[in-house]
C-alpha positions in Angstrom: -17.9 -0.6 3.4 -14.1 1.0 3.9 -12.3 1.8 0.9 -8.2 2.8 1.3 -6.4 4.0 -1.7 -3.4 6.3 0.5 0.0 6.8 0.0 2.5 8.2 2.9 5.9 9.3 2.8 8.1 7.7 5.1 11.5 7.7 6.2 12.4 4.1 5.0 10.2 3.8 2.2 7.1 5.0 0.7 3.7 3.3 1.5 1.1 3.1 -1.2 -1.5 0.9 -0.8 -5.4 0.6 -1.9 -7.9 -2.1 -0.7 -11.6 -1.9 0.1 -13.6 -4.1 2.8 -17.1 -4.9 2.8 -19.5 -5.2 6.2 -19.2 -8.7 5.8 -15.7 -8.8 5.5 -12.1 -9.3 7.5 -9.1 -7.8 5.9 -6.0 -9.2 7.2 -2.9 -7.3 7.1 0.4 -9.3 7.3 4.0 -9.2 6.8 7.3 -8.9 8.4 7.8 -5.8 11.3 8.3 -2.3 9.4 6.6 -3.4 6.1 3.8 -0.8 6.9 1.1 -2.3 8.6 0.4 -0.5 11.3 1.3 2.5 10.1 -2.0 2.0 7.6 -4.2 1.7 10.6 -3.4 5.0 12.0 -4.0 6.5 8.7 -7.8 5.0 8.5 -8.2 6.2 11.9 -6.9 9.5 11.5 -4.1 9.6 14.1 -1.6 9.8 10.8 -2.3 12.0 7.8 -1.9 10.4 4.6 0.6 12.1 2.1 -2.3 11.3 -0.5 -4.8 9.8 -1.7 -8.6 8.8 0.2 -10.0 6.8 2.6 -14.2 6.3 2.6 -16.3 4.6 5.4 -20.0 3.9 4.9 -20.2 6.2 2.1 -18.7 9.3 4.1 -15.0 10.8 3.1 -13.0 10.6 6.4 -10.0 11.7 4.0 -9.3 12.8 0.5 -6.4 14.6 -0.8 -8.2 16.0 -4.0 -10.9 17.1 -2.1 -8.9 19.0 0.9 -10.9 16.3 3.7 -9.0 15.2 6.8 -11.9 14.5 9.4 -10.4 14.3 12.6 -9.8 10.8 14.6 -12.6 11.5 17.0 -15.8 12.3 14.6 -14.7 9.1 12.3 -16.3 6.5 14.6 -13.4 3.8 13.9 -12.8 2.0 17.1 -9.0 1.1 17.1 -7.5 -2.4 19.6 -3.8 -0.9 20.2 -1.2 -3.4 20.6 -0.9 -2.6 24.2 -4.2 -1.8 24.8 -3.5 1.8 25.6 -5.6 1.8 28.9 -4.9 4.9 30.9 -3.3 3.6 34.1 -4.7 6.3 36.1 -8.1 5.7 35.2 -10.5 3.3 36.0 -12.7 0.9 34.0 -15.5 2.8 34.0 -13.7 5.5 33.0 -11.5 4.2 30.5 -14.4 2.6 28.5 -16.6 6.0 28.6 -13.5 7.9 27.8 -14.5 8.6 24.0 -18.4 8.9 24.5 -19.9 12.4 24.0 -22.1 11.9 27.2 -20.2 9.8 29.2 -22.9 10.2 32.5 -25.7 8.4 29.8 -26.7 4.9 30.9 -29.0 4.5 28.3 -27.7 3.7 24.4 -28.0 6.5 22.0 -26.4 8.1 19.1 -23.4 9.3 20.8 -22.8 5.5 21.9 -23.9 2.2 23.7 -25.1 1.5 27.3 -21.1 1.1 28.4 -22.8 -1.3 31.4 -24.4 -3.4 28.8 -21.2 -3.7 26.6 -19.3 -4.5 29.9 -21.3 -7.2 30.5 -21.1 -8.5 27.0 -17.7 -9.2 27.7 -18.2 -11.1 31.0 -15.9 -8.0 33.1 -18.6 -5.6 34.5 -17.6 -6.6 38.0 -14.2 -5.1 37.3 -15.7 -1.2 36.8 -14.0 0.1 39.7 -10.7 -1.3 39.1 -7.4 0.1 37.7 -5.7 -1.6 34.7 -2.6 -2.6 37.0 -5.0 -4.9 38.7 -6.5 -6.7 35.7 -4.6 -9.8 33.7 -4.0 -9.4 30.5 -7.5 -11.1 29.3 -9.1 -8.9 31.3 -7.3 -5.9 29.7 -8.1 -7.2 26.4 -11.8 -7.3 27.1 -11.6 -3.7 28.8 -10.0 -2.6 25.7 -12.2 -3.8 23.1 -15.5 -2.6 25.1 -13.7 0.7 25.0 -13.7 0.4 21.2 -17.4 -0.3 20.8 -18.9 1.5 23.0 -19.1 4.4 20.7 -21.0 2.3 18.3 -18.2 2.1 15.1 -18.7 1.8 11.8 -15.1 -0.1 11.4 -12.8 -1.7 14.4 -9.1 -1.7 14.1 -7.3 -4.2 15.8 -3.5 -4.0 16.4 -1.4 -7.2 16.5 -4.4 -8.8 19.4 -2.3 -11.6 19.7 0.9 -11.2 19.7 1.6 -11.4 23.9 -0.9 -14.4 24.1 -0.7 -18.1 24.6 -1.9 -20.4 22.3 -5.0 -21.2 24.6 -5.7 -17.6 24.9 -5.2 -16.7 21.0 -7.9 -19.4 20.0 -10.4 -18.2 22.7 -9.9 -14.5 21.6 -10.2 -15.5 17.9 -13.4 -16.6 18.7 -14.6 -13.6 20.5 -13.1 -11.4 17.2 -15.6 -13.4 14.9 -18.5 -13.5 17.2 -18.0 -9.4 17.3 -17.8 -9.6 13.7 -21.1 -11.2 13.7 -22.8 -9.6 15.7 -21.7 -6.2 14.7 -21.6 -6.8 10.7 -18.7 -4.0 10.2 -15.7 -4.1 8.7 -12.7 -5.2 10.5 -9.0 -4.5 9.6 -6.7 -6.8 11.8 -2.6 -6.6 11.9 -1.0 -9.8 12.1 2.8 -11.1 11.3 1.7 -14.6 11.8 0.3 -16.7 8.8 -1.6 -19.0 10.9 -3.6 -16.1 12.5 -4.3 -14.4 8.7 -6.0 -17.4 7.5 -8.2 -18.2 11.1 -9.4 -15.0 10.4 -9.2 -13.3 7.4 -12.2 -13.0 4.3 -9.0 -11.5 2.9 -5.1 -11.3 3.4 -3.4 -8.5 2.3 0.5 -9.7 2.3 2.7 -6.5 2.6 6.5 -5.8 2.2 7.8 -2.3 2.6 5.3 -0.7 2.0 3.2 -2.2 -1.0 0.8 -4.9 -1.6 2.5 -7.7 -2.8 0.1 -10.5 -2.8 -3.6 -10.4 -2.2 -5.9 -13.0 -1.4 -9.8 -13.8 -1.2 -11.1 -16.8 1.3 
């Protein structure tokens, strides 16, 4: 379970926002550009410090005001889907995917993360391990991209806007793969989304934001 109740002082406005999501679950963040949304994922993965408040994953504290916790972005196993993938150009597929594993030379799955082959594979792309992400499409980015997220075995997976450069075909094919993770995985999943449609394919919940705060909130 994830439970956010953060607030963050901003430039253009003041976020405060508190939700919780169970294993089962999908929350679906929505709204116009610069109501917040994104800005809340980097908080629950620690790449933004909250001005208050606490976030909790699987009973642990990542952060809490009251209690002086900020656990850094790298010990909170929370895999995170950028918008634009952030794959390192210079680096290959291989080494992009092993990039946030303790051990990267283990084959074998352990507690510092899963077999990257095997997760590779999952996602139909293991013949691409020597190739640079100039030379992939963007499907096969995606893919790279979300097996760099799982590899380390999270306990939550952000996911940034997924399909906001996709055709229609493509959006419906990786909306499947998102709830077949979800599946498979049982962990919560937070996804960003502007577009109505995509909240209600997807989300167990739908958090509607404006500048922000919560201003509607609704269970499927």
């Amino acid at each position: 379970m994830l439970r956010v109740s953060i607030a963050k002082k901003l430039s253009y406005f003041n976020l405060s926002v508190e939700f919780q999501v169970e294993n089962n679950q999908i929350l679906v963040l929505c709204g116009p550009s610069g109501s917040g949304k994104t800005t809340i994922l980097e908080c629950i993965s620690g790449l933004f410090t909250p001005t208050g408040g606490a976030i909790e994953l699987a009973g642990n504290v990542l952060y809490s005001s009251d209690l002086d916790v900020n656990v850094p972005a790298k010990d909170r196993r929370v895999g995170y889907l950028f918008q634009d993938y952030a794959l390192f150009p210079h680096m290959t597929v291989r080494q992009n995917v092993v990039y946030g594993l303790r051990n990267p030379n283990k084959s074998a799955a352990g507690k510092n993360g899963l077999d990257y082959k095997q997760v590779l594979e999952s996602f139909g792309v293991p013949h691409l391990i020597d190739r640079f992400p100039g030379q992939l499409s963007g499907g096969e980015k995606q893919r790279v991209a979300l097996a760099r997220a799982l590899v380390v075995q999270p306990q939550l997976l952000l996911l940034d806007e997924p399909f906001s450069a996709l055709d229609n075909k493509s959006k419906q094919k990786l909306q499947q793969e998102i709830l077949r993770l979800h599946q498979d995985w049982q962990i919560p999943m937070v996804l960003v989304t502007h577009d109505e449609e995509d909240a209600l394919a997807l989300g167990d919940i739908i958090v509607s934001l404006h500048q922000g705060k919560v201003v509607e909130m609704k269970l499927r």
